[in-house]
C-alpha positions in Angstrom: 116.4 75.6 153.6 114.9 78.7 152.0 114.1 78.6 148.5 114.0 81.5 146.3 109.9 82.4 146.3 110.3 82.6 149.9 113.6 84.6 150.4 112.0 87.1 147.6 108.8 87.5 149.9 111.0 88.3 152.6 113.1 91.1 150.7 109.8 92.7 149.4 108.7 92.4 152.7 111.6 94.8 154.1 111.2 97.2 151.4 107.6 97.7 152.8 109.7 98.4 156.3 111.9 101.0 154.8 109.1 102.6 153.0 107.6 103.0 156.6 110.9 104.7 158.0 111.8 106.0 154.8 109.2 108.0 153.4 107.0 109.9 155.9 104.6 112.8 155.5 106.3 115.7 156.9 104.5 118.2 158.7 103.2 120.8 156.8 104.8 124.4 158.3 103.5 127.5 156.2 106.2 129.3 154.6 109.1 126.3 155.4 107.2 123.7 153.7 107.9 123.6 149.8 104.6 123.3 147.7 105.4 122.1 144.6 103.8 122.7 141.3 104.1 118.6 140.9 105.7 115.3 142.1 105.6 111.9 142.6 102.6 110.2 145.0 103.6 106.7 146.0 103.6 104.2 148.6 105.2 100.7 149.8 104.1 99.1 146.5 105.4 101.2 143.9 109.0 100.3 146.1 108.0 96.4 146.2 107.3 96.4 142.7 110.1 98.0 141.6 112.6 95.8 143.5 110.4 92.3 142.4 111.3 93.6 138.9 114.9 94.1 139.7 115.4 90.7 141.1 114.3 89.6 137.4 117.3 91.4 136.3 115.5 91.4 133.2 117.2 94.9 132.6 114.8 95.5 129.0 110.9 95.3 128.5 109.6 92.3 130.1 106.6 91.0 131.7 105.4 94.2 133.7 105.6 96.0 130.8 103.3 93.6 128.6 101.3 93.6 131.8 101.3 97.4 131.9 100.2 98.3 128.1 97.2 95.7 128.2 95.7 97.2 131.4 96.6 100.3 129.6 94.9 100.4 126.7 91.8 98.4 128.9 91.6 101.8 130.7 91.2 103.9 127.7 89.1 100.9 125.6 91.9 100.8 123.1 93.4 97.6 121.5 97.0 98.9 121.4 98.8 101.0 124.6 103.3 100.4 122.9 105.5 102.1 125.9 108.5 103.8 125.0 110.9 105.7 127.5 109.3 109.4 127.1 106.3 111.3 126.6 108.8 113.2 124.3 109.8 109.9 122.3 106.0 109.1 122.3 105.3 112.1 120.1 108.5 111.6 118.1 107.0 107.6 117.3 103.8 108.8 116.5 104.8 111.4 113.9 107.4 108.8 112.5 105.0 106.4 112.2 103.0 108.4 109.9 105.7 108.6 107.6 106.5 105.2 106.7 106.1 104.0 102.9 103.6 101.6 104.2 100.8 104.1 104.9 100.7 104.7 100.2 99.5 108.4 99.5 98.6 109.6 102.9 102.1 109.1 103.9 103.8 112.2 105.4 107.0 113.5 103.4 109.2 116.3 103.4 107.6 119.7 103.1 104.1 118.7 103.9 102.1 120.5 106.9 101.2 119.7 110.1 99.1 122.2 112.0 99.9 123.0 116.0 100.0 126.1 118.4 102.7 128.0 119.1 101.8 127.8 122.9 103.0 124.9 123.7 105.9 122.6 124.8 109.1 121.7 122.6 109.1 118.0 122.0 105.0 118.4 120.7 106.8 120.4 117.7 109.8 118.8 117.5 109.1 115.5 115.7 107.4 117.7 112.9 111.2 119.5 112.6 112.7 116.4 113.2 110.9 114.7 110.0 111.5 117.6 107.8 107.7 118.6 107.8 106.6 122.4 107.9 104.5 123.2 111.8 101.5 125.4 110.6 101.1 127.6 114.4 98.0 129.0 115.2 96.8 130.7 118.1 95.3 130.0 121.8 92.5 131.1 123.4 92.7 132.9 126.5 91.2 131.2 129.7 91.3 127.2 128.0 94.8 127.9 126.5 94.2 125.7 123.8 93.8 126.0 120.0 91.8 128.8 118.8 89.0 126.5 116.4 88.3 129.4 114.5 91.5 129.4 112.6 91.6 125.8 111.1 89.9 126.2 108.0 91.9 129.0 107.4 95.4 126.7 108.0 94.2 124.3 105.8 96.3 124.4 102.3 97.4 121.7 99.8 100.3 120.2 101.3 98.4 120.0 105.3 98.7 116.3 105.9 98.3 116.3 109.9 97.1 118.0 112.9 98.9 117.6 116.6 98.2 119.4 119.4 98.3 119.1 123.6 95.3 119.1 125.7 97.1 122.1 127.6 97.8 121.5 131.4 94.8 118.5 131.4 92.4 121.1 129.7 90.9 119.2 126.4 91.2 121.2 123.1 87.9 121.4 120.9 87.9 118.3 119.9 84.4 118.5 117.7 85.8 121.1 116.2 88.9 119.7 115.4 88.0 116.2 114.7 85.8 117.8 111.8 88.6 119.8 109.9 90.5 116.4 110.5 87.6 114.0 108.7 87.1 117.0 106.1 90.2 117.0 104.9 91.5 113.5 106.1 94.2 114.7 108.0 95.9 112.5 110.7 95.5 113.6 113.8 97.2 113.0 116.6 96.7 113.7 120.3 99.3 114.9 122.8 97.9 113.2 126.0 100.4 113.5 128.0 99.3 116.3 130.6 95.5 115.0 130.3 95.5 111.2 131.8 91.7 110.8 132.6 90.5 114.1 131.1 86.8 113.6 129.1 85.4 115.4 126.0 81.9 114.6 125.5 82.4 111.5 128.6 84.6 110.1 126.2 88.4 110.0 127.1 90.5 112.2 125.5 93.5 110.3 124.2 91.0 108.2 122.3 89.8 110.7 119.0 92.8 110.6 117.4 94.4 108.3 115.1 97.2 107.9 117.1 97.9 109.7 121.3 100.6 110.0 123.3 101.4 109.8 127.3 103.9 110.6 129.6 105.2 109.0 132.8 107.9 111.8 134.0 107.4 112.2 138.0 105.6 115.2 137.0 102.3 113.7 135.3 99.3 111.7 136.7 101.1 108.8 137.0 105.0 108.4 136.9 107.5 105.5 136.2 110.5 108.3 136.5 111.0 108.2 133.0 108.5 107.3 130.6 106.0 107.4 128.0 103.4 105.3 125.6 101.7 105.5 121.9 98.0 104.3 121.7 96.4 103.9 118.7 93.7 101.4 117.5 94.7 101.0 114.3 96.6 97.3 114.1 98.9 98.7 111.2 99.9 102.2 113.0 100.5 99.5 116.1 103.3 97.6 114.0 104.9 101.3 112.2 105.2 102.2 115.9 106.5 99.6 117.0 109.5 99.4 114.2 110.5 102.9 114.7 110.6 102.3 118.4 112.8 99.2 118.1 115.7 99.8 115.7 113.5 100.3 112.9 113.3 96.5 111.9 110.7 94.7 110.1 110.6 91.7 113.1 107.7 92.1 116.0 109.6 89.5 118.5 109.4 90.9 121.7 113.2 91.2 123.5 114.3 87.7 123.8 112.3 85.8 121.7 112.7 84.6 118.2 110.4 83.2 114.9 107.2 84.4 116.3 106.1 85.0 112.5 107.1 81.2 111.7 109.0 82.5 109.3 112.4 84.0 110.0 114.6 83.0 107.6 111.7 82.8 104.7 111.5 86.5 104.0 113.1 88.6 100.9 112.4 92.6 101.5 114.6 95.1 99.7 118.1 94.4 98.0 118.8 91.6 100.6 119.2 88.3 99.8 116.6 85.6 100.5 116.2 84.3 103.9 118.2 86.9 105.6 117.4 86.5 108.9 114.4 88.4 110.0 115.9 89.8 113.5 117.5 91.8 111.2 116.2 93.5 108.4 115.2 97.4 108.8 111.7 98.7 107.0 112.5 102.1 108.9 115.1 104.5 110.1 114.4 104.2 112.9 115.4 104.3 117.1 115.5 102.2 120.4 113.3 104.1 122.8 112.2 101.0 124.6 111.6 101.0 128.4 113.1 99.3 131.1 110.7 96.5 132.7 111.7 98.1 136.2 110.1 101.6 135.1 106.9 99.9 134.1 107.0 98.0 137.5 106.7 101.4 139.0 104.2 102.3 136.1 101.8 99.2 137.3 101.5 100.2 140.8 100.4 103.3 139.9 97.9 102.9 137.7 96.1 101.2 140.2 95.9 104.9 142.3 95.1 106.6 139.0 91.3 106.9 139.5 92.4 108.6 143.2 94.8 110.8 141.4 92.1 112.0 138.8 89.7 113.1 141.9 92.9 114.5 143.8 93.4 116.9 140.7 90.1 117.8 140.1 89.5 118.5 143.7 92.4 121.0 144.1 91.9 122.6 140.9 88.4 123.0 141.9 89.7 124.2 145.7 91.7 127.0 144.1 89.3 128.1 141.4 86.7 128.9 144.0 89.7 130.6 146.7 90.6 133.1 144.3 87.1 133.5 142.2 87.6 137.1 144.1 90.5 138.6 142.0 89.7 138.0 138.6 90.0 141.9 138.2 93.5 141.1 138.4 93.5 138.1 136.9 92.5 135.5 133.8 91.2 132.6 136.0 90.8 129.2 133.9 87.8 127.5 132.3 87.5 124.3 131.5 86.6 123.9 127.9 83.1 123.9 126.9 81.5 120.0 127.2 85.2 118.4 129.0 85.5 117.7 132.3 89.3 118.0 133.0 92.0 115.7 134.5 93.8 119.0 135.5 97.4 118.9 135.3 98.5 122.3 136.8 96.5 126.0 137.5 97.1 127.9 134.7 96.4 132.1 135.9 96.9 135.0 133.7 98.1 138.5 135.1 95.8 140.9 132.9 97.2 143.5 131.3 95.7 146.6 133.5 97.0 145.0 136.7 99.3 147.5 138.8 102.0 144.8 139.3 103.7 142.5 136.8 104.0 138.3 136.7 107.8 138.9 138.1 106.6 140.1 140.8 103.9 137.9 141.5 105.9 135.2 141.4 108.5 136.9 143.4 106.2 136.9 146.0 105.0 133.3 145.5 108.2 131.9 145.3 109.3 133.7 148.5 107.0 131.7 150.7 108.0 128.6 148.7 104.9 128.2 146.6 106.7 126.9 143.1 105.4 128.4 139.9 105.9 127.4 135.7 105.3 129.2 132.8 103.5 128.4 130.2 105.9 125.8 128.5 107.8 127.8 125.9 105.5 130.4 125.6 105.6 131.8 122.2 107.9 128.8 120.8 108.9 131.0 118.1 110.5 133.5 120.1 113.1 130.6 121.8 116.1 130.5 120.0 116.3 127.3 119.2 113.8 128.1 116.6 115.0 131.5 115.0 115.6 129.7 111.7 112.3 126.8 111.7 110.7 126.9 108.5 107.1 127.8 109.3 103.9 129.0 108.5 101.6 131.1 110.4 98.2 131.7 110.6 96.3 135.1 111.7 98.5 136.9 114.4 99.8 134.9 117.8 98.4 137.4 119.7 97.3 135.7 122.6 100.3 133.5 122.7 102.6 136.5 123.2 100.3 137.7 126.0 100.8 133.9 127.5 104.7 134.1 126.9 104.7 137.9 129.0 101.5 137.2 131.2 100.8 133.6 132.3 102.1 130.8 134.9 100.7 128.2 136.3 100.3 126.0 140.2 100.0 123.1 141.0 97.1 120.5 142.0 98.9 117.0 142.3 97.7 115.1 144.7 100.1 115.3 147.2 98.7 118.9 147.7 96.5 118.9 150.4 93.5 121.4 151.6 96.2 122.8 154.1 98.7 123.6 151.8 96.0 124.8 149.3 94.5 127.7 151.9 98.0 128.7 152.5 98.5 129.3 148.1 94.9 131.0 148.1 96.0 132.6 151.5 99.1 134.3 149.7 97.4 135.6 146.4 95.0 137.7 148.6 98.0 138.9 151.1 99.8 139.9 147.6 96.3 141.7 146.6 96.2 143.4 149.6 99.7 145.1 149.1 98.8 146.9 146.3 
């Protein structure tokens, strides 16, 4: 008779098969062969995984995903790593958590500031909208595409409670420099992580100045559960706020399933209720359900264990095409890692410059012709989307540089399922575009 540990082994054991049939590396044919700007890297045990959990049918967060955030937040030498089910929801958490009653004066409310660039990607902005707070946009430098330092003082005004900004395409901001303004003026800050998994500042891993940082896990991004994202933080109390606004926006720190951890649950009396209301269900915060399913963070385990790979895959390619086209930077704004970081890159940010005889259309015409995928810059100059025609705002100096991003910039990609092959070919078609003019 088979028992069930046995008939499991067996299934997982033909999911490795199918993998085999499944999922082979096509031959790379210049010019037929897509080369994306990004995707998903996995083998037979991101597939096992993923079907062990789903033989759990434990369709919530379950045991990979408390497995998952403690080797998480082990990685980055953190005490907390809370998943969630976006990058996207991560920054919205992290912003809410800073305005809960909880936190006394330095509590965010309506019509304080929070200072951020305006070249940069929706849902790092959002949360600030989304909690009635006023974004404070500066600009970018050109070449590191992140915040221009110089500006912060200048941002700074009574009501600026907050900084948060992305480490753009894996390229870490200044973080000295900002890290100062924030202790200066004791401003949160938070860190938008999620296109920078294994980037360093200073040998120190970005994702681990801030009070609280975000990740993603979209098939995009170092590593991918399909959907996904996570808060880290090692502050105990920010830990709990997160938490709360992640799951309903109750008071209880249960994990799905479970009941009285606190020993307590029918001995508390918070707000109007009346005493010993059952804990499971009193509310502290208005708040969401952005939990994960455990069969995502399945997926997320297996590939943490590639990330270090990943991390050398990036910077290898990055590093492959920095050198290929180190010949036309007349034509072009070639990037630079940020003074004292050595970059996780997440894609090849180029810049057409302004006294070029062609434009980024056509450019990217050209690319896209012999399937090489391109992406802007995000939003570009978010301001000018029309989503935001009627944000309340402030800026700061002129956005100069972000408009020339918006009009001027794209980016490639180095994931690692780009190989030196495919690379030659992208360098290969820059210079054959060159060569036209």
């Amino acid at each position: 008779m088979v028992n069930n540990q046995n008939l499991r082994a067996e299934i997982l054991s033909l999911v490795k098969k199918f993998h085999e049939r499944e999922f082979s590396n096509p031959e790379f044919i210049p010019g037929q062969t897509p080369i994306p700007v990004s995707g998903k890297v996995f083998d037979a045990e991101e597939l096992s995984y993923l079907v062990d959990a789903s033989l759990d049918f434990w369709l919530t967060t379950g045991r990979y995903a408390e497995q998952f955030e403690r080797e998480f937040a082990d990685f980055f030498s953190l005490r907390h790593a809370l998943l969630c089910n976006s990058g996207s929801s991560a920054n919205l958490l992290a912003l809410s958590a800073l305005t809960s009653p909880e936190l006394g004066e330095r509590r965010l409310k309506p019509g304080d500031e929070i200072i951020t660039v305006a070249a940069g990607f929706p849902t790092t902005i959002n949360p600030a909208i989304q909690n009635q707070l006023v974004p404070v946009f500066l600009d970018i430098e050109l070449g590191t595409y992140n915040v221009d330092v110089s500006q912060l003082e200048e941002a700074i005004s009574e009501r600026t409670k907050g900084i948060i900004l992305a480490h753009t395409l894996g390229n870490p901001f200044n973080l000295e420099a900002v890290k100062k303004i924030a202790d200066k003026y004791q401003l949160w800050l938070i860190e938008d992580n999620c296109d920078a998994l294994g980037s360093q500042y200073n040998q120190q891993l970005t994702g681990t100045f801030g009070d609280l940082s975000t990740l993603s896990f979209y098939p995009a991004h170092h590593i991918t559960m399909g959907e996904g994202g996570c808060v880290l933080t090692n502050s105990a109390k920010l830990k709990v706020l997160v938490e709360s606004f992640r799951d309903w926006g109750r008071s209880c720190w249960c994990p799905p399933g479970q009941d009285n951890t606190c020993g307590k649950r029918f001995g508390w009396q918070l707000g109007e209720l009346p005493p010993g209301y059952d804990h499971k269900y009193i509310y502290s915060h208005v708040g969401y359900n952005l939990k994960l399913t455990d069969m995502q963070a399945a997926v997320g385990l297996a590939q943490l264990k590639k990330l270090p790979s990943f991390i050398t895959a990036r910077k290898q390619n990055w590093h492959h095409l920095r050198q290929g086209l180190h010949d036309l930077q007349d034509l072009f704004v070639l990037p630079e890692a940020t003074q004292n970081s050595n970059p996780s890159w997440f894609g090849f940010p180029i810049s057409v410059r302004n006294t070029a005889p062609f434009s980024r259309r056509d450019l990217i015409s050209h690319l896209e012709h012999r399937r090489i995928a391109t992406r802007l810059l995000f939003g570009g100059n978010i301001l000018r989307q029309p989503a935001y025609t009627d944000l309340n705002y402030r800026i700061v100096g002129e956005l100069k540089n972000t408009d020339f991003v918006m009009n001027q910039t794209f980016w490639i990609g180095v994931y690692p399922g780009l190989n030196s092959q495919m690379l030659d070919y992208v360098v290969e078609s820059f210079y054959d575009f060159a060569k036209k003019l």
